[in-house]
N, C-alpha and C positions, 0 to 999 in steps of 0.2 A: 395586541398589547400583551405583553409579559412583567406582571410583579411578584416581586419579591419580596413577602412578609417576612420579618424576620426578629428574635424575641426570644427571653428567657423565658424560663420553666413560670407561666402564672402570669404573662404580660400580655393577655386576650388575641392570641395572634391567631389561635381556629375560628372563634368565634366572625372578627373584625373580616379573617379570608373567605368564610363562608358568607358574610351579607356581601362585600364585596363582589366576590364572583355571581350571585344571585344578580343583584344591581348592575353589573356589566356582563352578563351572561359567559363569564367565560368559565373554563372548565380549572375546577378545582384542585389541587393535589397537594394532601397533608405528606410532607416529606420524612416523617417518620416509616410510609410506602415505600422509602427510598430506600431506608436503612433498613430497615427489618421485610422481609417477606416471610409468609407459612409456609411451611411443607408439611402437611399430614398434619395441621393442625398446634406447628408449634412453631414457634415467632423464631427465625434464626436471621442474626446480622449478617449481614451485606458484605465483602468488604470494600474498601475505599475506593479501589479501581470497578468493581459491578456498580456501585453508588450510580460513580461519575457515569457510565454505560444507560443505567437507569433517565438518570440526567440528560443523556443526550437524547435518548427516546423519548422520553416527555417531551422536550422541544421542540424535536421534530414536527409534530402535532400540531406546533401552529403557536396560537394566542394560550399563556396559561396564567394563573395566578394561585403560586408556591407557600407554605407556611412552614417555617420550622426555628429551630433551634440553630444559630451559627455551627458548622463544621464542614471541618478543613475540606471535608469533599463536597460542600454546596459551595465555598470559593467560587466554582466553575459559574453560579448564579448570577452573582453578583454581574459578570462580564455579560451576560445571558440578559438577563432582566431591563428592560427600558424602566421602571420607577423602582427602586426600594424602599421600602418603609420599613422602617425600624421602631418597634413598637417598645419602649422604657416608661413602663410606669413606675411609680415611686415603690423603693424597696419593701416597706410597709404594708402597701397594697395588695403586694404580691404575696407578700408570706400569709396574708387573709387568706387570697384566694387557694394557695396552696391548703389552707387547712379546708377551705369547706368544700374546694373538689373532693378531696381524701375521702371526705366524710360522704359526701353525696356521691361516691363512688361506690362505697362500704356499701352503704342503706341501697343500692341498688337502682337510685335514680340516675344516675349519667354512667352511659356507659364507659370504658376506657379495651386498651386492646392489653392491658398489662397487669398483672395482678397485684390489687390497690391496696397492699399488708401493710405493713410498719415500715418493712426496709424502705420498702418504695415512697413514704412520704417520707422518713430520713433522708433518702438520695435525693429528693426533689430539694429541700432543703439546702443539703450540701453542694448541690448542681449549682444552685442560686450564691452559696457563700464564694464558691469556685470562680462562679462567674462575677462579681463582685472585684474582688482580688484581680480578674484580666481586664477588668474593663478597656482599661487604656489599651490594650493591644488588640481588641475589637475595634474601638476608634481609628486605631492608624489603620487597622486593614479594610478600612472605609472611605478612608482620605482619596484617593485614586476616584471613588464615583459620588462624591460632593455634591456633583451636578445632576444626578440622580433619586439625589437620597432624599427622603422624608422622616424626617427627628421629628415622632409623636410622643411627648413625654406624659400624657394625660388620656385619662379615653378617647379611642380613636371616635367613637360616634360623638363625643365635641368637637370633634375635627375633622368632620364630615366634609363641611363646606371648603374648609383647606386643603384638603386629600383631594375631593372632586375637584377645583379648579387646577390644581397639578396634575392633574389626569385630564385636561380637559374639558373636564366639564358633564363628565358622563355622569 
């Protein structure tokens, strides 16, 4: 089985992939691993074509269950993946959650791989207004796997039982 979580900045897509993959045992991969790798300690971007390479090597692998952010170079996913779930909770929500990650970043309780300063809750913000403004052009680039896709627009663990019986039942 291969899914493909997928979700703006603050729409519970690590959290929902990691009990997910726990509960169907398969192996996890936060796609930000995708775009960024370390060398000697310092986060450098990928680009679109290593992405896609990256991509293809996780696959090979077998059964996975993916999380991230739409872009253009997880496209290749979407064809990849047997379920997507597309994780939209209400814009509200998320700008919550974006402040108390921030905070619970700062104070040192949840870790992150990126340094949690101003800019970076500015850009999370902005990511979200950006994304916002494209919506509609995410929608059509989904149209094609309809037959696939799961529109969770509320917590996914209320929609447990719905996600399970589109999975089968696992």
């Amino acid at each position: 089985m291969k899914i493909f979580i997928m979700g703006i900045v603050a729409s519970g897509k690590t959290t929902y992939a990691k009990e997910l993959s726990k509960q169907m045992d398969l192996p996890f991969v936060e796609l930000d691993s995708v775009v960024y790798h370390n060398v000697a300690g310092v986060r450098i971007k990928r680009t679109p074509e290593e992405q896609v390479q990256v991509i293809h090597q996780m696959d090979a692998k077998g059964s996975w269950i993916a999380e991230g952010v739409f872009r253009p170079s997880y496209h290749l996913l979407l064809d990849l993946a047997d379920i997507i779930i597309w994780l939209d909770p209400p814009l509200w929500k998320r700008k919550i959650r974006i402040l108390s990650r921030h905070v619970r970043q700062v104070i040192g309780v949840e870790e992150c791989a990126y340094r949690p300063d101003f800019q970076m809750l500015q850009n999370m913000y902005n990511w979200t207004k950006q994304f916002e403004g494209k919506r509609e052009e995410l929608d059509g680039s989904l149209q094609p796997y309809l037959d696939k896709l799961i529109v969770v627009r509320d917590d996914p663990a209320k929609n447990q039982l719905l996600v399970s019986n589109l999975l089968g039942g696992n």
